[in-house]
N, CA, C and O atoms as a Tripos MOL2 file, in Angstrom:
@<TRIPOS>MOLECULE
protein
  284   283    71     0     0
PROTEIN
NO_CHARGES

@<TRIPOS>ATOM
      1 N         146.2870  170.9100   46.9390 N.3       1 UNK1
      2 CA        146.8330  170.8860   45.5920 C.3       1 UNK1
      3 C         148.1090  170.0400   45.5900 C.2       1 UNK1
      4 O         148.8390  169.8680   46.5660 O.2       1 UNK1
      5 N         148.2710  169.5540   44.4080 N.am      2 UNK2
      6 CA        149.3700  168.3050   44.4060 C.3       2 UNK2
      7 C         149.7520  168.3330   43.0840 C.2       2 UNK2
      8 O         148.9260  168.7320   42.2630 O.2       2 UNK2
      9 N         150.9360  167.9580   42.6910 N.am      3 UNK3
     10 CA        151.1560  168.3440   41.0690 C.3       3 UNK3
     11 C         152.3590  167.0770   40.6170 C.2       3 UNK3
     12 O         152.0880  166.3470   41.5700 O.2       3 UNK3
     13 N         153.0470  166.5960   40.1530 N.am      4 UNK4
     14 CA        153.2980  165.8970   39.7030 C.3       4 UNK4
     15 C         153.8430  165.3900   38.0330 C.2       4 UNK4
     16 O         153.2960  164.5750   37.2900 O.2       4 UNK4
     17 N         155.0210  166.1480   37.8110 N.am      5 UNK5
     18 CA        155.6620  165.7580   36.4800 C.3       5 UNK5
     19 C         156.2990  164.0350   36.0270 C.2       5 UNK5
     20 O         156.9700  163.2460   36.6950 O.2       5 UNK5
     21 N         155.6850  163.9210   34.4830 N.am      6 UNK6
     22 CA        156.3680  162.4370   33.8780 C.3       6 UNK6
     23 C         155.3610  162.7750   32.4450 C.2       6 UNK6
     24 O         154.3640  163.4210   32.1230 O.2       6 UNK6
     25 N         156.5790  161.6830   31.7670 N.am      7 UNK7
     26 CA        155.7380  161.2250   30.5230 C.3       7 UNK7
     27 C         154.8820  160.3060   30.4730 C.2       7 UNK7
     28 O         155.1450  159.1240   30.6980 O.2       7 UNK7
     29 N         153.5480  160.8330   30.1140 N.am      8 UNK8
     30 CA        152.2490  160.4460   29.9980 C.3       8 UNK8
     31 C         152.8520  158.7270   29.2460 C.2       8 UNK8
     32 O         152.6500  157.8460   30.0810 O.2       8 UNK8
     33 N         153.1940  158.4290   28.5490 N.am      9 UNK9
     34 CA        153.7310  156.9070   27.6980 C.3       9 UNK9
     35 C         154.3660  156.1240   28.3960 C.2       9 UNK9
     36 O         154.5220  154.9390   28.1010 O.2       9 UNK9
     37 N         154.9230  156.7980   29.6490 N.am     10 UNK10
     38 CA        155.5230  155.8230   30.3830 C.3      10 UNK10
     39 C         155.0470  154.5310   31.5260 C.2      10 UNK10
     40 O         155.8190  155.0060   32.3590 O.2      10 UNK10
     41 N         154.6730  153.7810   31.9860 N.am     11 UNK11
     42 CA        154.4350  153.0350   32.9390 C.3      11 UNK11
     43 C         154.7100  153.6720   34.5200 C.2      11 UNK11
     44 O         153.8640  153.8740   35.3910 O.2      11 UNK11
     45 N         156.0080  153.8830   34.5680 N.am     12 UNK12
     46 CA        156.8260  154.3750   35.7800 C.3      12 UNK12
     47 C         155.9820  155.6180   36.1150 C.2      12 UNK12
     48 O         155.4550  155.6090   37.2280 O.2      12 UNK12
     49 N         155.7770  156.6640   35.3400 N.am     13 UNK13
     50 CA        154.9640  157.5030   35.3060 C.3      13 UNK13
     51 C         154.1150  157.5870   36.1730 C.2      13 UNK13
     52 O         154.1740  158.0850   37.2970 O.2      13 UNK13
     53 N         152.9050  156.8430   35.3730 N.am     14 UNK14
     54 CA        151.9960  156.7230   35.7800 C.3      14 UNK14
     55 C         151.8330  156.0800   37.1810 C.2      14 UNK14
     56 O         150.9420  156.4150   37.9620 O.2      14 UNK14
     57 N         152.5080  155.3890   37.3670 N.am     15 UNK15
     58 CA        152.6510  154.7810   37.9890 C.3      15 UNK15
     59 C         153.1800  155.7430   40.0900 C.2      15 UNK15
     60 O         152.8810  155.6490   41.2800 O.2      15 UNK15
     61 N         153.7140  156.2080   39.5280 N.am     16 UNK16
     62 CA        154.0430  157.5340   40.6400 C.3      16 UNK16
     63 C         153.1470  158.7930   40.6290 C.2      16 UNK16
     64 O         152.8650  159.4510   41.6310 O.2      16 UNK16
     65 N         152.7120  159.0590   39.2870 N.am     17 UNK17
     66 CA        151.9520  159.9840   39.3020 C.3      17 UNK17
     67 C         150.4520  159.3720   40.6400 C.2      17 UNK17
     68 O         150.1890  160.0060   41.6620 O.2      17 UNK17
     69 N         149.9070  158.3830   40.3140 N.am     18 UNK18
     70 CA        148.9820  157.8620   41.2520 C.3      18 UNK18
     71 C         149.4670  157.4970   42.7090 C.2      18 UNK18
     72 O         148.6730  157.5650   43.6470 O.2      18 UNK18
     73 N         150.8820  157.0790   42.9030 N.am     19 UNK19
     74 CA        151.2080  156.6020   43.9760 C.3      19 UNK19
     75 C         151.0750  158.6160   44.7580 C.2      19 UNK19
     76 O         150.4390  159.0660   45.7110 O.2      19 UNK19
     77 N         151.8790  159.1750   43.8950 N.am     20 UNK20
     78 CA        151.6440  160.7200   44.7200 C.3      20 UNK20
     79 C         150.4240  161.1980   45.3370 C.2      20 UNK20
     80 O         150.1170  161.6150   46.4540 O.2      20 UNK20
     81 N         149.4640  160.8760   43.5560 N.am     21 UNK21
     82 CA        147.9020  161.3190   44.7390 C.3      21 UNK21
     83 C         147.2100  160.3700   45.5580 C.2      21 UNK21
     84 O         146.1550  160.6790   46.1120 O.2      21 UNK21
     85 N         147.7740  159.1370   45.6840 N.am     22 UNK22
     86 CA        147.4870  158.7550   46.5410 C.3      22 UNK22
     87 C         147.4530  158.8650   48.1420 C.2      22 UNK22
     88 O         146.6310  158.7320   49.0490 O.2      22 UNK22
     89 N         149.1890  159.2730   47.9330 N.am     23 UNK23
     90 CA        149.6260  160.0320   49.5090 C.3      23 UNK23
     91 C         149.2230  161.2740   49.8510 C.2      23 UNK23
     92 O         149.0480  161.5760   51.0310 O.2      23 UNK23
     93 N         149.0040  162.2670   48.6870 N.am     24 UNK24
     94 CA        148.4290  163.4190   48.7040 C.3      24 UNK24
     95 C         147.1930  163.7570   49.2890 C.2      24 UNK24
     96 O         147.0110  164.8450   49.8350 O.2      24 UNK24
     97 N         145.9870  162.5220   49.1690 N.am     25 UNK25
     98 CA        144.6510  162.7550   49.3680 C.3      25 UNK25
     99 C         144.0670  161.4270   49.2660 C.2      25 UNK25
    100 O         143.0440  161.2400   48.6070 O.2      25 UNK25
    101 N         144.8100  160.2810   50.0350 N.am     26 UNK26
    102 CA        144.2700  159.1750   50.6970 C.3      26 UNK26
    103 C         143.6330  158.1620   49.5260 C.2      26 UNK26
    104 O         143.1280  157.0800   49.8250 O.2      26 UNK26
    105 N         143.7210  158.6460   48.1870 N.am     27 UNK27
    106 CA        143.1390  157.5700   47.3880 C.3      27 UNK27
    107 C         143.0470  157.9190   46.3270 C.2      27 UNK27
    108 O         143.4900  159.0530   46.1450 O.2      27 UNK27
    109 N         142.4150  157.1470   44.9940 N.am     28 UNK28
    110 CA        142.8030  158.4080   43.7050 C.3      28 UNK28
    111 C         140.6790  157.5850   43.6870 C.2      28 UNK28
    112 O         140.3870  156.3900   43.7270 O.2      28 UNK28
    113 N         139.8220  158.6250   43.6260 N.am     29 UNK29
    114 CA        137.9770  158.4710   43.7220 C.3      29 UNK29
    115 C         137.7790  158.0580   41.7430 C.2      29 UNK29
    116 O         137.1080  157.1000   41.3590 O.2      29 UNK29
    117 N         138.4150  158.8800   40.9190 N.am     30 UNK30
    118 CA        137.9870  159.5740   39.7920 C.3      30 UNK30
    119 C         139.3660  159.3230   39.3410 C.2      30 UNK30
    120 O         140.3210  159.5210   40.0920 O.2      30 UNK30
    121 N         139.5240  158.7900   37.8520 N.am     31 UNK31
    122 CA        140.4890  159.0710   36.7730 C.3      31 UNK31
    123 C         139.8700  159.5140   35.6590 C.2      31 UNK31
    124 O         138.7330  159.1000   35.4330 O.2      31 UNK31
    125 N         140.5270  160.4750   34.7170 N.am     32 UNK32
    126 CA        140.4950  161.1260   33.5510 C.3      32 UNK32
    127 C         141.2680  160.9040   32.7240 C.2      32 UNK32
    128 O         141.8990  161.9460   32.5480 O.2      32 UNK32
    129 N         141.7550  159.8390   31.8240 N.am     33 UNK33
    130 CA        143.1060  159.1550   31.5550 C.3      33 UNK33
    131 C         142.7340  160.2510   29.9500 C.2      33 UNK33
    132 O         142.1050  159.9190   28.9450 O.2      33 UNK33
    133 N         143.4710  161.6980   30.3030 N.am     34 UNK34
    134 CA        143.5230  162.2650   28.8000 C.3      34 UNK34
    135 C         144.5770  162.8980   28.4580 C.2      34 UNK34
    136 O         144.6760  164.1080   28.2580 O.2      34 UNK34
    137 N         145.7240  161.7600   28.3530 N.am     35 UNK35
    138 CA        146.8870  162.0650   27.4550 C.3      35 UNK35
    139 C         146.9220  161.9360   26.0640 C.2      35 UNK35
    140 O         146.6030  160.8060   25.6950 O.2      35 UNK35
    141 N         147.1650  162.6120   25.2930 N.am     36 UNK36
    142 CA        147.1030  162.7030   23.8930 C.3      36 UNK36
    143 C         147.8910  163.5020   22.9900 C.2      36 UNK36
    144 O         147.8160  164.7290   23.0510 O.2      36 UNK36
    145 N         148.8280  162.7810   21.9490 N.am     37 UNK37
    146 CA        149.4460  163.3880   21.1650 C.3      37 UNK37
    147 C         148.4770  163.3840   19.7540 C.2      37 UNK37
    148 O         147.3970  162.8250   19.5600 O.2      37 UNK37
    149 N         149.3280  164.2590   18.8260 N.am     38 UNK38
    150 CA        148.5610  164.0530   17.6380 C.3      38 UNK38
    151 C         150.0370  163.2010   16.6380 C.2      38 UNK38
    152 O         149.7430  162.5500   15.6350 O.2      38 UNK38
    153 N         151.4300  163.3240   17.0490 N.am     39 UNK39
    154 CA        152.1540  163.0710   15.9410 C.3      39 UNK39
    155 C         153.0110  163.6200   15.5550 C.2      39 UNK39
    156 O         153.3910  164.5320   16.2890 O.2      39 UNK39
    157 N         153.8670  163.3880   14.1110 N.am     40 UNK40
    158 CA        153.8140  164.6060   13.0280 C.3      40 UNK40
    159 C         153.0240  164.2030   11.8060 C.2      40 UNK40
    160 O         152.7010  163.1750   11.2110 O.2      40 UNK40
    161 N         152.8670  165.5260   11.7170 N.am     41 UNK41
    162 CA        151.9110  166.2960   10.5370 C.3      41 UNK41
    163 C         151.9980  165.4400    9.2520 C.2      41 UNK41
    164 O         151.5400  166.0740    8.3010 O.2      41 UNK41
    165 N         152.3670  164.3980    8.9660 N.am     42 UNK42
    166 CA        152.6760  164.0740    8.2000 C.3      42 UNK42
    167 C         151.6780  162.6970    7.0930 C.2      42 UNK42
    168 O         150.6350  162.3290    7.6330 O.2      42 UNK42
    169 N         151.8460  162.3470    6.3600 N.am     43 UNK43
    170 CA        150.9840  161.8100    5.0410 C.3      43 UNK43
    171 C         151.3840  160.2130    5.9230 C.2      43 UNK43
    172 O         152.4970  160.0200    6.4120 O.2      43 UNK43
    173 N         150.3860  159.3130    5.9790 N.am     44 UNK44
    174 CA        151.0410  157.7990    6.4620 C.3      44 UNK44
    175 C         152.0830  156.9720    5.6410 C.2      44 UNK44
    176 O         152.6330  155.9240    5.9790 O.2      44 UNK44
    177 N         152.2430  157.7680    4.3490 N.am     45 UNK45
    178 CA        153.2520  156.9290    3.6860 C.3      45 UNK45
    179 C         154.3320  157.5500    3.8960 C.2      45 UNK45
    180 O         155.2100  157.3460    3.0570 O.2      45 UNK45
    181 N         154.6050  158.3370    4.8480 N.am     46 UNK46
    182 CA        155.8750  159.2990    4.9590 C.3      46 UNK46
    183 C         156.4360  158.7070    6.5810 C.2      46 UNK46
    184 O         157.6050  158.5730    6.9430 O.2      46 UNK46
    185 N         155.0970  158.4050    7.4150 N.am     47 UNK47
    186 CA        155.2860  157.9420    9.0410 C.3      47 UNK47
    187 C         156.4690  157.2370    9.3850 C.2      47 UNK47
    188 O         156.4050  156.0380    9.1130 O.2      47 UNK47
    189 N         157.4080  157.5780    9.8440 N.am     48 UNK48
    190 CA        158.5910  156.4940   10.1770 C.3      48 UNK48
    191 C         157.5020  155.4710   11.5710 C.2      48 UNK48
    192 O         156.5140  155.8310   12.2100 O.2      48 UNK48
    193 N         158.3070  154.1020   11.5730 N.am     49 UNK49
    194 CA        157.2220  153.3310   12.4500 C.3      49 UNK49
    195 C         157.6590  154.0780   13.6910 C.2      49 UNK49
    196 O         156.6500  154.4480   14.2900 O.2      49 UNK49
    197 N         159.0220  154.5280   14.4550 N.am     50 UNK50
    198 CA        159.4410  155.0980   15.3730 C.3      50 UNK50
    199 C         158.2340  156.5830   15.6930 C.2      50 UNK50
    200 O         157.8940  156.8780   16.8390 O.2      50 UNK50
    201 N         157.9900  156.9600   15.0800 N.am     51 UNK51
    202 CA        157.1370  158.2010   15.0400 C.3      51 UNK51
    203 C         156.0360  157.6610   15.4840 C.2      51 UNK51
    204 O         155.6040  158.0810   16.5570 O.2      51 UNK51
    205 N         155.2110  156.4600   14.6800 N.am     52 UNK52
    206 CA        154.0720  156.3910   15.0910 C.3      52 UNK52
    207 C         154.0420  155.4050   16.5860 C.2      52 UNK52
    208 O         153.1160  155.4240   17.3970 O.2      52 UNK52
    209 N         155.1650  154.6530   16.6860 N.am     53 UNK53
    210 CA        155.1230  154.0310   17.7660 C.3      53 UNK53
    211 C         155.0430  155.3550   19.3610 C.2      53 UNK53
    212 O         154.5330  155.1260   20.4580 O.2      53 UNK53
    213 N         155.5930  156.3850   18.9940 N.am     54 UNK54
    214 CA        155.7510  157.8340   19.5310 C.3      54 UNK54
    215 C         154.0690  157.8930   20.2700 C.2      54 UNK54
    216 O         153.7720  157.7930   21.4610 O.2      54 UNK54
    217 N         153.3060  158.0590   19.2570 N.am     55 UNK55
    218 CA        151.9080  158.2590   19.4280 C.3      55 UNK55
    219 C         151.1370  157.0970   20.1980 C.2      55 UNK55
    220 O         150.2780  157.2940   21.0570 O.2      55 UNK55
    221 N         151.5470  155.9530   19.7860 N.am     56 UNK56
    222 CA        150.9450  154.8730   20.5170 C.3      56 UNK56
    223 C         151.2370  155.0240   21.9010 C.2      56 UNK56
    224 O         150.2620  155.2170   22.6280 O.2      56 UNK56
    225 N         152.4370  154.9750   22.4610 N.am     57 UNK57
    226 CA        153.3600  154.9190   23.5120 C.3      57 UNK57
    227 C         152.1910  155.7080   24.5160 C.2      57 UNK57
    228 O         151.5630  155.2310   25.4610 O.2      57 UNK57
    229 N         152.1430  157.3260   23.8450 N.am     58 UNK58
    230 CA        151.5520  158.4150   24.5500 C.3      58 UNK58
    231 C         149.6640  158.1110   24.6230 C.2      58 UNK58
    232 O         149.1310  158.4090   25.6920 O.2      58 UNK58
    233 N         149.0400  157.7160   23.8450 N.am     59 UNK59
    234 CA        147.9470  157.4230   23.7020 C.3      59 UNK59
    235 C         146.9620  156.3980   23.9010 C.2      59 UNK59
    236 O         145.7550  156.6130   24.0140 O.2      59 UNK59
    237 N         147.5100  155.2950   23.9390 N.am     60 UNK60
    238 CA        147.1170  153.8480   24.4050 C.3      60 UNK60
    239 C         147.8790  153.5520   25.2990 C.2      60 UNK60
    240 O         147.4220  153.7750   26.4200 O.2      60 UNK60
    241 N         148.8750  153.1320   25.2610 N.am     61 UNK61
    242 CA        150.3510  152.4740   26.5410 C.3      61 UNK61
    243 C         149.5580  153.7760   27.7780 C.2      61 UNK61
    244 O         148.5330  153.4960   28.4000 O.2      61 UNK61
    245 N         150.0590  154.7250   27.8780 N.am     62 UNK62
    246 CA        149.7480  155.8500   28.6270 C.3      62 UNK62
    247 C         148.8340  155.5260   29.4550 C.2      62 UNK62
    248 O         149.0370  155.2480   30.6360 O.2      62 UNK62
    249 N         147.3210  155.5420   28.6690 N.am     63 UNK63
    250 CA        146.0710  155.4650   29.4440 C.3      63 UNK63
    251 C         145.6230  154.0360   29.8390 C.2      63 UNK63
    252 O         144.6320  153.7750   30.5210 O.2      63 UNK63
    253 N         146.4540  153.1950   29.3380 N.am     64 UNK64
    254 CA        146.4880  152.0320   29.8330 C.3      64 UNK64
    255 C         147.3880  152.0610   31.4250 C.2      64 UNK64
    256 O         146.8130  151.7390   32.4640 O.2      64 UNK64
    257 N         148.5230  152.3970   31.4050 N.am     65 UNK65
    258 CA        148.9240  152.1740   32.6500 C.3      65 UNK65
    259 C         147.9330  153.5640   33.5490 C.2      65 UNK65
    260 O         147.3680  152.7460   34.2750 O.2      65 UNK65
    261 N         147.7900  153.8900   33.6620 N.am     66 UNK66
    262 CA        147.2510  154.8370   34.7720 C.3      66 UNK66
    263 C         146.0670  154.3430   34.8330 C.2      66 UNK66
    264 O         145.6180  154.5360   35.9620 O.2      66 UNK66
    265 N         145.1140  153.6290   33.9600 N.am     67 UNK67
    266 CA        144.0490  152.8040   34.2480 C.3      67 UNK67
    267 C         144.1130  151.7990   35.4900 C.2      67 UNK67
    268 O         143.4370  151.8140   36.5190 O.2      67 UNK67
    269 N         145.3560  150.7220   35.0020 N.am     68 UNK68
    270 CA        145.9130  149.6720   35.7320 C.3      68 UNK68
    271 C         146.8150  150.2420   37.1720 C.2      68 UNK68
    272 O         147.1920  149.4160   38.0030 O.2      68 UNK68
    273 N         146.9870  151.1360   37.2770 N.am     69 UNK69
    274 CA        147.8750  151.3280   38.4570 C.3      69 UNK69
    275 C         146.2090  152.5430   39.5430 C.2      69 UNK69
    276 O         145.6760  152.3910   40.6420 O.2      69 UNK69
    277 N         146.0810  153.2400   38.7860 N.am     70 UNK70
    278 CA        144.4760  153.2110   39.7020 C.3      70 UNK70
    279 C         143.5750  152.1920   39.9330 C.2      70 UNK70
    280 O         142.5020  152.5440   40.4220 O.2      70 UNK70
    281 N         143.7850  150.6610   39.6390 N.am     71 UNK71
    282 CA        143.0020  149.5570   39.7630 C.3      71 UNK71
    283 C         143.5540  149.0360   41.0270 C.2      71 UNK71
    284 O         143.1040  148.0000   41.5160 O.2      71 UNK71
@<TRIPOS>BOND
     1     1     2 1
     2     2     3 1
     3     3     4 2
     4     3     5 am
     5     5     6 1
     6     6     7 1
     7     7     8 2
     8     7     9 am
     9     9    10 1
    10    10    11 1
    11    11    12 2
    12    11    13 am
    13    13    14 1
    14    14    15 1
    15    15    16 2
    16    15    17 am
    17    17    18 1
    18    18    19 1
    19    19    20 2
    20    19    21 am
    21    21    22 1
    22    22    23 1
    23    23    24 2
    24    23    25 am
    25    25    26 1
    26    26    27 1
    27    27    28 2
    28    27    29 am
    29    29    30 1
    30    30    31 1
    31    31    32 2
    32    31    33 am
    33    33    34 1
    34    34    35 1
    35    35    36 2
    36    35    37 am
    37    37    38 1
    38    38    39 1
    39    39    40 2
    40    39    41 am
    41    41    42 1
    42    42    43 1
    43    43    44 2
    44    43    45 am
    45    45    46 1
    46    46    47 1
    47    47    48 2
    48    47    49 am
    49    49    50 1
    50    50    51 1
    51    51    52 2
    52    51    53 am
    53    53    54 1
    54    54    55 1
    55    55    56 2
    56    55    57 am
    57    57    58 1
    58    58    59 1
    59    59    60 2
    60    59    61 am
    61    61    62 1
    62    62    63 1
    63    63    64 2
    64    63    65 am
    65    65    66 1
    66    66    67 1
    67    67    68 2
    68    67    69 am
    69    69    70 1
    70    70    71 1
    71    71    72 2
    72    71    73 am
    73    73    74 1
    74    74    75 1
    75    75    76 2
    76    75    77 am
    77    77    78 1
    78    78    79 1
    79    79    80 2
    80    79    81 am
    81    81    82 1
    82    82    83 1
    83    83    84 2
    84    83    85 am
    85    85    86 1
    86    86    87 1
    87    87    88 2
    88    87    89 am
    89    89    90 1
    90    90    91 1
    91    91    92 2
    92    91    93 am
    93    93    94 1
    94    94    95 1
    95    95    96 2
    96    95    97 am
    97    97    98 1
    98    98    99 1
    99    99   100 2
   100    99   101 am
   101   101   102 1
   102   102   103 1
   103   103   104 2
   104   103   105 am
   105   105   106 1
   106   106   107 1
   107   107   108 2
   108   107   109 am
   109   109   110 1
   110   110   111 1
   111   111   112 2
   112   111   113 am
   113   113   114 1
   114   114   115 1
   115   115   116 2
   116   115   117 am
   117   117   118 1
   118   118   119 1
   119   119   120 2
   120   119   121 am
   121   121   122 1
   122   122   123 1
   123   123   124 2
   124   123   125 am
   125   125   126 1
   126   126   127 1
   127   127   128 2
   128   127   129 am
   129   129   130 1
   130   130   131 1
   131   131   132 2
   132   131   133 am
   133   133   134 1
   134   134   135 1
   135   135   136 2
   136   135   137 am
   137   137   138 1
   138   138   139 1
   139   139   140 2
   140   139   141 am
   141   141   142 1
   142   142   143 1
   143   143   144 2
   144   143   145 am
   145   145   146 1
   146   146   147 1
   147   147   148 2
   148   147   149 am
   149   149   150 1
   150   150   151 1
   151   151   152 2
   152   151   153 am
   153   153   154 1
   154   154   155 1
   155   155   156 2
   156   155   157 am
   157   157   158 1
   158   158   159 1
   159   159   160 2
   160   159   161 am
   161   161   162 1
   162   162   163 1
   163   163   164 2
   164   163   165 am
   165   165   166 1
   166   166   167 1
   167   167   168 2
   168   167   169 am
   169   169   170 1
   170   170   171 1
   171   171   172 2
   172   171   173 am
   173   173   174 1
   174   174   175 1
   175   175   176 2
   176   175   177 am
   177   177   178 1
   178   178   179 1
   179   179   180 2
   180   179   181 am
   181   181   182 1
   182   182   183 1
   183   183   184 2
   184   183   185 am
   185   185   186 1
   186   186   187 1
   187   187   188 2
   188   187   189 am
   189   189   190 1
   190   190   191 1
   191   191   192 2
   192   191   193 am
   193   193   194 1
   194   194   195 1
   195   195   196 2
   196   195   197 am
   197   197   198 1
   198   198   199 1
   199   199   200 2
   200   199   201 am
   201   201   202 1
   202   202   203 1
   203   203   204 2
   204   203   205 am
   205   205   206 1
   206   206   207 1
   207   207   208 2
   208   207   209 am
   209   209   210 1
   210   210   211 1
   211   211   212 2
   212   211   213 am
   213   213   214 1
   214   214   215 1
   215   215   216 2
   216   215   217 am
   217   217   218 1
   218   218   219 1
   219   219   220 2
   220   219   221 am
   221   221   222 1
   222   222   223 1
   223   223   224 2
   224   223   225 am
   225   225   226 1
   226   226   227 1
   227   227   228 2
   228   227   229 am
   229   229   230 1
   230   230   231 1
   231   231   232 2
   232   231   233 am
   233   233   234 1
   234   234   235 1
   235   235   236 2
   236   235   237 am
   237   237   238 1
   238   238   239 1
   239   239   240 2
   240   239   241 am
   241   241   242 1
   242   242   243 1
   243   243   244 2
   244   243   245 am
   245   245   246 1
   246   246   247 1
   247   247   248 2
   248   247   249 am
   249   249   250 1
   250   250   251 1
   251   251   252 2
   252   251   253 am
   253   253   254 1
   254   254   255 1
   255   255   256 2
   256   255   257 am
   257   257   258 1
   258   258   259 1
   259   259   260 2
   260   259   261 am
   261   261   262 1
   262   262   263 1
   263   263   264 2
   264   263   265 am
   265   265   266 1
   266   266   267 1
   267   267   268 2
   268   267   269 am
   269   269   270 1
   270   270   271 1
   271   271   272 2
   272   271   273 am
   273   273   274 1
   274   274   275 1
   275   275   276 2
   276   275   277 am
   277   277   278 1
   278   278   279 1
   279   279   280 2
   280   279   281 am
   281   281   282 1
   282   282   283 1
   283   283   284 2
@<TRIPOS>SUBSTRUCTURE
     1 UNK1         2 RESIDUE 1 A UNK
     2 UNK2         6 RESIDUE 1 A UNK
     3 UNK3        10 RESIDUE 1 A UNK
     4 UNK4        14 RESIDUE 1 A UNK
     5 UNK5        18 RESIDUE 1 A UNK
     6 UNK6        22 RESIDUE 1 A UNK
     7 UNK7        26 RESIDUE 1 A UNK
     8 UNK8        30 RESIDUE 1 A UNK
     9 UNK9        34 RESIDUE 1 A UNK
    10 UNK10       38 RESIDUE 1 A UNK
    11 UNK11       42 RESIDUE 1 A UNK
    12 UNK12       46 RESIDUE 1 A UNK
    13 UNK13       50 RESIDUE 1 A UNK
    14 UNK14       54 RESIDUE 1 A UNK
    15 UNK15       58 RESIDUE 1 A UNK
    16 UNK16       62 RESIDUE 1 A UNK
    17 UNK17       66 RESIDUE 1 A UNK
    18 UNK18       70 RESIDUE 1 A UNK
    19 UNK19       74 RESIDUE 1 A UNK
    20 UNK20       78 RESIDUE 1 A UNK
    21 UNK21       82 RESIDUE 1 A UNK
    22 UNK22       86 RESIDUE 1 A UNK
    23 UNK23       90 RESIDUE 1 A UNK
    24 UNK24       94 RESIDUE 1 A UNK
    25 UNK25       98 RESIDUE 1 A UNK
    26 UNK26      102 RESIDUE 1 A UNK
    27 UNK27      106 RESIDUE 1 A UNK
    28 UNK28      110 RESIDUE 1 A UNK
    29 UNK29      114 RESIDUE 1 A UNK
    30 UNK30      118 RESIDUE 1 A UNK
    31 UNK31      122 RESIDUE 1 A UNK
    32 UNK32      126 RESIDUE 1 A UNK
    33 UNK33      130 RESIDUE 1 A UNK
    34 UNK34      134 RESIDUE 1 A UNK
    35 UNK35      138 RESIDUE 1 A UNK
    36 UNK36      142 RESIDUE 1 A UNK
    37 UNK37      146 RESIDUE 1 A UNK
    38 UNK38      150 RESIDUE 1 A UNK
    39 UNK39      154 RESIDUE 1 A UNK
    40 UNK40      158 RESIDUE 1 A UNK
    41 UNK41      162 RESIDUE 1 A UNK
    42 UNK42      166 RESIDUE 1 A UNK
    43 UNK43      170 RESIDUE 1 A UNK
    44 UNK44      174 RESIDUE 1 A UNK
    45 UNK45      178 RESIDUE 1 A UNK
    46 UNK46      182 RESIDUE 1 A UNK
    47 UNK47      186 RESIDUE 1 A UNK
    48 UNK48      190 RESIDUE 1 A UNK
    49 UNK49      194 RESIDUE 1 A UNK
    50 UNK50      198 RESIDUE 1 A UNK
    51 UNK51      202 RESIDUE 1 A UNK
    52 UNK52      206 RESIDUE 1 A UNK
    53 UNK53      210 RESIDUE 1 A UNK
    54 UNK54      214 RESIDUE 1 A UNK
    55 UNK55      218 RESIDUE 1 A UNK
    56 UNK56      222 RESIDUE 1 A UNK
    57 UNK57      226 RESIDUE 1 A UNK
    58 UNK58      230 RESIDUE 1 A UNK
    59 UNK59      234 RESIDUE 1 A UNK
    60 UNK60      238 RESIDUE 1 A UNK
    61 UNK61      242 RESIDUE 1 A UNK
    62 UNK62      246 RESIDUE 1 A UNK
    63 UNK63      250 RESIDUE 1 A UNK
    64 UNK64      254 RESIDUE 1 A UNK
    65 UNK65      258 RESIDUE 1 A UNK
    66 UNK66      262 RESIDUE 1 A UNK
    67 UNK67      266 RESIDUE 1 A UNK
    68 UNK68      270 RESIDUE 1 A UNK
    69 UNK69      274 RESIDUE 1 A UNK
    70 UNK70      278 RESIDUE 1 A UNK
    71 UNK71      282 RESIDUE 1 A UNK
């Protein structure tokens, strides 16, 4: 067992998060890239862009780097 804290949006993150299981158990076989926010609750004409950039960060950026750093 191996565990490993960061924000899912970050690069650096991800980026250690894999370097850990890597050292942990010789290689990473399998990724599950399922970080996901929903937001706030809110109407899209209300969205500050900072908010939604929030969601992107965590949801695309995210599963993009842990894609690329398990490659």
């Amino acid at each position: 067992l191996a565990t490993f804290q960061g924000d899912a949006g970050e690069e650096s993150a991800a980026h250690g998060a894999v370097a850990a299981t890597a050292a942990a158990f010789g290689g990473v076989d399998i990724l599950f890239a399922n970080a996901g926010v929903e937001g706030a609750p809110k109407r899209i004409d209300q969205l500050e862009e900072a908010e939604f950039e929030a969601v992107l960060r965590t949801n695309l950026i995210g599963v993009w780097a842990a894609i690329k750093h398990c490659a």
